[in-house]
N, C-alpha and C positions, 0 to 999 in steps of 0.2 A: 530614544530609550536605550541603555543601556541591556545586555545580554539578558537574557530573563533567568537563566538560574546563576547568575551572580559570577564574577570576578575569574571567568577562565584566564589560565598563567598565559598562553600566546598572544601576543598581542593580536587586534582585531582589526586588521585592515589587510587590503589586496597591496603584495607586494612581488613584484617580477621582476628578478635579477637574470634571468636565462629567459631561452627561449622557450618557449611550447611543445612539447617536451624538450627536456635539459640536456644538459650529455649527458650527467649522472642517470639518466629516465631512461636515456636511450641504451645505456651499458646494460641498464639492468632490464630491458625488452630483448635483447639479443639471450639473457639467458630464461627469460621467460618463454621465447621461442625455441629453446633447445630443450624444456623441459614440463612444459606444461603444455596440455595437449591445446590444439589450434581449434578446440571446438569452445574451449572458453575466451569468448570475446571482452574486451576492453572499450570502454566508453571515451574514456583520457587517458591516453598513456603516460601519466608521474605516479612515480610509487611515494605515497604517502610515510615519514616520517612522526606525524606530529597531527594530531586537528581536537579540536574544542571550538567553541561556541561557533559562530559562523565560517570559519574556516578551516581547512588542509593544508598542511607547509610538507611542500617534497624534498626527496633528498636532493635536487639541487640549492633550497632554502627559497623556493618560490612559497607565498601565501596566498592562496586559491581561494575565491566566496566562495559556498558549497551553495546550492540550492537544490541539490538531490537527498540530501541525509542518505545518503549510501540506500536510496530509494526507500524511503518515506522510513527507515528503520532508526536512525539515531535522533530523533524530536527530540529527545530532552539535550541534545546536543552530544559532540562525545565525551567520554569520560565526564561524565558529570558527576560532582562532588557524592550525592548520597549513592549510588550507582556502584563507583570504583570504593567505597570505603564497606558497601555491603561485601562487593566480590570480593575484598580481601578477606575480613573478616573469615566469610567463608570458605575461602581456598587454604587459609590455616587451619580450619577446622578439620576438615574434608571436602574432597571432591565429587566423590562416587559414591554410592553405594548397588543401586537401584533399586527405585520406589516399589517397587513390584518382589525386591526381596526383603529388604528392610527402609521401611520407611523414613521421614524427616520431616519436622513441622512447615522446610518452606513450600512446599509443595501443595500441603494444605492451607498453608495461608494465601499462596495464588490462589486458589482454587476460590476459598471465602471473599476475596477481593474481588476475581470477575462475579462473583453472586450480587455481590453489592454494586458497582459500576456500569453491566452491561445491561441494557431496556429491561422492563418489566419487573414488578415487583411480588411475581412470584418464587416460589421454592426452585429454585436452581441446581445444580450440583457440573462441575466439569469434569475435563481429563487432558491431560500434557502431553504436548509432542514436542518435535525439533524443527520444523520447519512449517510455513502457510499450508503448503500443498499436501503436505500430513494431515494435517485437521479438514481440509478438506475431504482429502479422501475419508476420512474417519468418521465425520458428518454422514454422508453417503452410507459407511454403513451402518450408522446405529438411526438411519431413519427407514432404511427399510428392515430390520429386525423389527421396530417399535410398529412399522405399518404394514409388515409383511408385504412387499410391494415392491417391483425390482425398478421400476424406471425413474430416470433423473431428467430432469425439464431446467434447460441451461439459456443465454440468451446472446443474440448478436455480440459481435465485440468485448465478450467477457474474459477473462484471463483467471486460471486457477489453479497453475503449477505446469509440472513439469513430470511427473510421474505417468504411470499409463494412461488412469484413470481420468486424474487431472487435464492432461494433453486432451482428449477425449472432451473434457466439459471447457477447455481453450476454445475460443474461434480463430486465430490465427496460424496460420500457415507455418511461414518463414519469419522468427529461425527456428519458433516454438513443437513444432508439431515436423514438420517435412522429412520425409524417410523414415522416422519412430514408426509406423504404424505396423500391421493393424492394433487397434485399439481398443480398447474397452466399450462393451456395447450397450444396448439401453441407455443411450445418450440423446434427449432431440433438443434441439434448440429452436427457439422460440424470436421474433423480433423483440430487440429492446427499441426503449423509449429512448429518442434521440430527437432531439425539438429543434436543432439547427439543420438536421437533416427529412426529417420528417414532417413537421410543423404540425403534431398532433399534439392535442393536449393529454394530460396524464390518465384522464379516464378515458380516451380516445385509443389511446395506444396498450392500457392495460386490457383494453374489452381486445384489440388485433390479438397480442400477446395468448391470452387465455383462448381466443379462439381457437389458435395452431395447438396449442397444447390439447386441447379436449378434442378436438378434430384429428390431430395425428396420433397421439399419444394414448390420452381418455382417462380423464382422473380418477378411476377406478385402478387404473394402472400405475398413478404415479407413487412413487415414494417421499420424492421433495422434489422442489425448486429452490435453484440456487441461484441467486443475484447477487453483484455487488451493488450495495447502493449509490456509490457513486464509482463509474466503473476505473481501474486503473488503466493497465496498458494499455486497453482496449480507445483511451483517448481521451480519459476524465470528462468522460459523459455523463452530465447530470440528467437523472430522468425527469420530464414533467412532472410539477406539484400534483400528487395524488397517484402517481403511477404504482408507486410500490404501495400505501393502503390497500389501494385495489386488488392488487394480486395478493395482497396478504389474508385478503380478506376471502378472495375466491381459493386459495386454498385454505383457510379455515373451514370454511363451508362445506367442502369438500374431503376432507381427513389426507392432506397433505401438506408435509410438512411445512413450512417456509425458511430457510437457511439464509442467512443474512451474511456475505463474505465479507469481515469487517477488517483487512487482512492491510490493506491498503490503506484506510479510511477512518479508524479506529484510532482509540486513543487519545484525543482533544486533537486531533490535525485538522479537523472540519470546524471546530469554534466549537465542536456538542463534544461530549466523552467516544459519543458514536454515529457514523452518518445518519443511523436511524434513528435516529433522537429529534431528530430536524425535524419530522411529521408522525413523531410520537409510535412509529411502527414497531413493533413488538414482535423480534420473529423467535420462532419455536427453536432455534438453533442456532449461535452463532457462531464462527470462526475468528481466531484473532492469531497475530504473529508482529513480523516488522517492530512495530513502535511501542510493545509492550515490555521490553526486556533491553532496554538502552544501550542494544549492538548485540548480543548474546543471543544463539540461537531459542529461542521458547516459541511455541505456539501453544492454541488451547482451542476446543471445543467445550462450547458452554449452551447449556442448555435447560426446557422444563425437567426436572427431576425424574419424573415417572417414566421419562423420554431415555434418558441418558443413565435408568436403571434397567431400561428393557435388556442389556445385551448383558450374557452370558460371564460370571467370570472368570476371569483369562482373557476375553474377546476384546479386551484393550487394551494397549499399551507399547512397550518399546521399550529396549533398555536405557538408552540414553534420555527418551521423552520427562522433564518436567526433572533435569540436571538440576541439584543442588546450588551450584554455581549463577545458573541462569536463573535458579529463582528469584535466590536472592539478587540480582541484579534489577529481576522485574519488580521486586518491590520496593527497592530504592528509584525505580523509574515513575513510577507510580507517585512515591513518595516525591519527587520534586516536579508532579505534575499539580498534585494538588500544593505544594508549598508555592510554589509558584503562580499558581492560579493559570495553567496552562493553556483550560480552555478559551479562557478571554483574551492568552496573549496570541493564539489561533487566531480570532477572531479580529485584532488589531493588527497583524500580519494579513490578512484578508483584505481589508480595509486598502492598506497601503500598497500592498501587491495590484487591489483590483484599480485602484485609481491610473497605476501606471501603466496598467495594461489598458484601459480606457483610453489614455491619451494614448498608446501605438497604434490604436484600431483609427483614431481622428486623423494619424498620420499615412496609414500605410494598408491602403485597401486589400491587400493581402491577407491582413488579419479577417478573416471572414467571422467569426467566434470567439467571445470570452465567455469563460463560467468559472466553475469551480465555486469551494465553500471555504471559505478559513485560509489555513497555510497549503490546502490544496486547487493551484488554480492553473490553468490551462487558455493557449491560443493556438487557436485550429487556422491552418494557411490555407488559403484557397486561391484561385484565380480569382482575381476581382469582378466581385457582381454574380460569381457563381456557387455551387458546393465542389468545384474539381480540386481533388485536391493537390497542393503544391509543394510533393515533398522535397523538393532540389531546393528550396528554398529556406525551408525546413534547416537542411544539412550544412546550407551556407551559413546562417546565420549562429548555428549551433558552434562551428568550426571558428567563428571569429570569433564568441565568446569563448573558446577554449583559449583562443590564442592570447586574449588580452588577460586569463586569470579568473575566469567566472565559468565553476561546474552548472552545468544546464543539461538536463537531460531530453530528449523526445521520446513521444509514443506515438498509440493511435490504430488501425487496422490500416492506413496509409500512411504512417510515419510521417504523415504531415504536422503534428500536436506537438507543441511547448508543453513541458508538464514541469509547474514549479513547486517543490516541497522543502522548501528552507526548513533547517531545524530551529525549534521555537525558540531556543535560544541566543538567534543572532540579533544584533542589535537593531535599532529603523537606519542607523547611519549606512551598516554594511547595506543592508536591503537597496537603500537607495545609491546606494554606489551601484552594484551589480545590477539593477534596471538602467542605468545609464549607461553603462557597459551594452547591454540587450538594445538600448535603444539606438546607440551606434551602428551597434550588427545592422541593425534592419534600415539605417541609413547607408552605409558601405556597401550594402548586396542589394541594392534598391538597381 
């Protein structure tokens, strides 16, 4: 299948003329080391020149498969035709004003868009920010205004920015949380559902879940629970069928909220518009960023209406949140997800992804796990026959796919996880180039 939103100008194939990083790469890391501070780390050191549809070409004219989308953020691929022809439009027009002094209809028309796209077909209304970890935190507070209620109930392996608060509703360590603290309180977390670790079914592990919460916590206390549904860094851990019903359901029951972190997972990347689409859950709250606004910073919080009128106004906003610019980008993203039929080419990207990851688990008993949904899929390394996990192997493999021209990222709370997020626009040819590439790796470092 050729690109899915049609005829990007680079051509689309892996091409290495230098080495892994180039000289041109390395000139330009010697002044990145002189000038940007050493607390921002680098995954691949090429500085990109040029990327569209499956791939990045550096300034040494290397052509890289991406399988990251600059972490699940350019799906509709980059610079995609309706996308760069909104931004322009826009940035002739204006760039600034802020929404919060004088208004602009694309702001509202994101707004009407997540009404219509995100779960449930009640009255909605949202609010714009600039980054995931924004809306997150913004979540947080317009559910306990709406439930007068100060605690947040978070879960194993979860990832939810990088701000205090966010840090706080994080489970990992290093390099997210370590030395930041202290931290924002009324935090407790809860076990998540993890079925290659746990081998609990979804209602098995929502009834553990809910226990720690009402036992630690005590739902009179909570204000929301926040999950992602299918988690990111944290290892693209799918929970068991029925895990999140269930908890959606015991905090309905309960008058707490349900926050659904769609941050990661959102957007047709899963084969649905959103992970909770899969089992029809419906949360009171959701969060969106990364893949709604085709590389441009936007987030949003979207929500019941009556919910996301409880707070006061003034009590939301931000000068830059829900930029002109970035709107309109997100609704040219939008715009070539449904011309495209994105969520089905999710769902064939799934397909093809999950097949080749099936044959490296027949190969390489290391593979202890595959999951994932759509164009988000994942392999968990372990010692073979066990759950220990194998992050050294993890890193070799990642390292020879950098070296042969295939972006691959890892996660995981052991860095042991492959996490593949190809943007939806690469073709099945690159696809199956770059799994052949992967499946080298795991032959070389065997």
């Amino acid at each position: 299948m050729s690109a899915a939103t049609g005829g990007p100008a680079l051509p689309q194939e892996r091409r290495l003329v230098t080495e892994i990083p180039g000289p041109a790469s390395q000139a330009r890391l010697e002044q990145k080391k002189a000038h940007v501070a050493d607390g921002v780390g680098t995954v691949l050191p090429v500085f990109v020149t040029a990327a569209g549809g499956g791939v990045l070409v550096d300034v040494d004219g290397n052509s890289l498969i991406d399988l990251g989308s600059g972490i699940a953020v350019t799906t509709v691929g980059n610079a995609a035709p309706e996308v760069t022809r909104r931004v322009h439009e826009q940035v002739d027009a204006f760039t600034h004003t802020c929404f919060m002094v004088t208004p602009y209809d694309g702001y509202v028309e994101v707004c009407a868009t997540l009404a219509e796209l995100t779960p449930g077909d009640h009255a909605k209304k949202s609010a714009l920010f600039n980054s995931g970890a924004e809306a997150v935190e913004n979540a947080v507070k317009i559910a306990r205004v709406a439930t007068g209620r100060d605690a947040v109930g978070v879960f194993d392996h979860g990832y939810h920015g990088r701000t205090n608060l966010t840090m706080a509703m994080t489970s990992k360590n290093m390099p997210y949380k370590h030395g930041f603290g202290p931290f924002a309180g009324e935090v407790y977390r809860a076990p998540m559902s993890y079925p290659f670790r746990d081998g609990l079914s979804g209602a098995e592990a929502a009834a553990r879940a809910v226990d720690v919460l009402d036992k630690q916590v005590g739902a009179d206390n909570l204000a929301c629970v926040v999950v992602e549904p299918i988690q990111g860094e944290g290892g693209f851990v799918v929970p068991a069928d029925g895990f999140l019903p269930a908890v959606a359901e015991w905090c309905r029951e309960r008058g707490v909220l349900f926050v659904a972190d769609e941050i990661q997972s959102g957007f047709c990347r899963t084969g649905d518009w959103f992970a909770c689409d899969h089992e029809g859950v419906v949360p009171d709250l959701v969060t969106t960023a990364k893949g709604m606004a085709g590389g441009l910073p936007l987030a949003g919080v979207t929500g019941r209406a009556d919910l996301m009128d409880s707070v006061h106004v003034g009590g939301l906003g931000g000068t830059y949140g829900g930029n002109p610019v970035a709107c309109a980008a997100a609704l040219g993203a939008i715009e070539e997800m449904r011309t495209h039929d994105l969520v089905s080419r999710a769902a064939a990207i799934g397909d093809l992804i999950g097949r080749r990851l099936a044959e490296l688990r027949e190969r390489h008993p290391v593979v202890g796990d595959v999951r994932g949904r759509g164009a988000m899929q994942a392999i968990e390394l372990t010692a073979p026959g066990t759950i220990e996990p194998d992050a050294a192997r993890a890193a070799a493999v990642s390292a020879y796919c950098h070296r042969q021209g295939v972006v691959t990222l890892t996660c995981g709370t052991w860095g042991n996880v492959f996490r593949f997020l190809p943007p939806l626009a690469i073709s099945d040819a690159l696809l199956e180039e770059a799994f052949d590439v992967v499946a080298e790796a795991f032959d070389a470092t065997a």
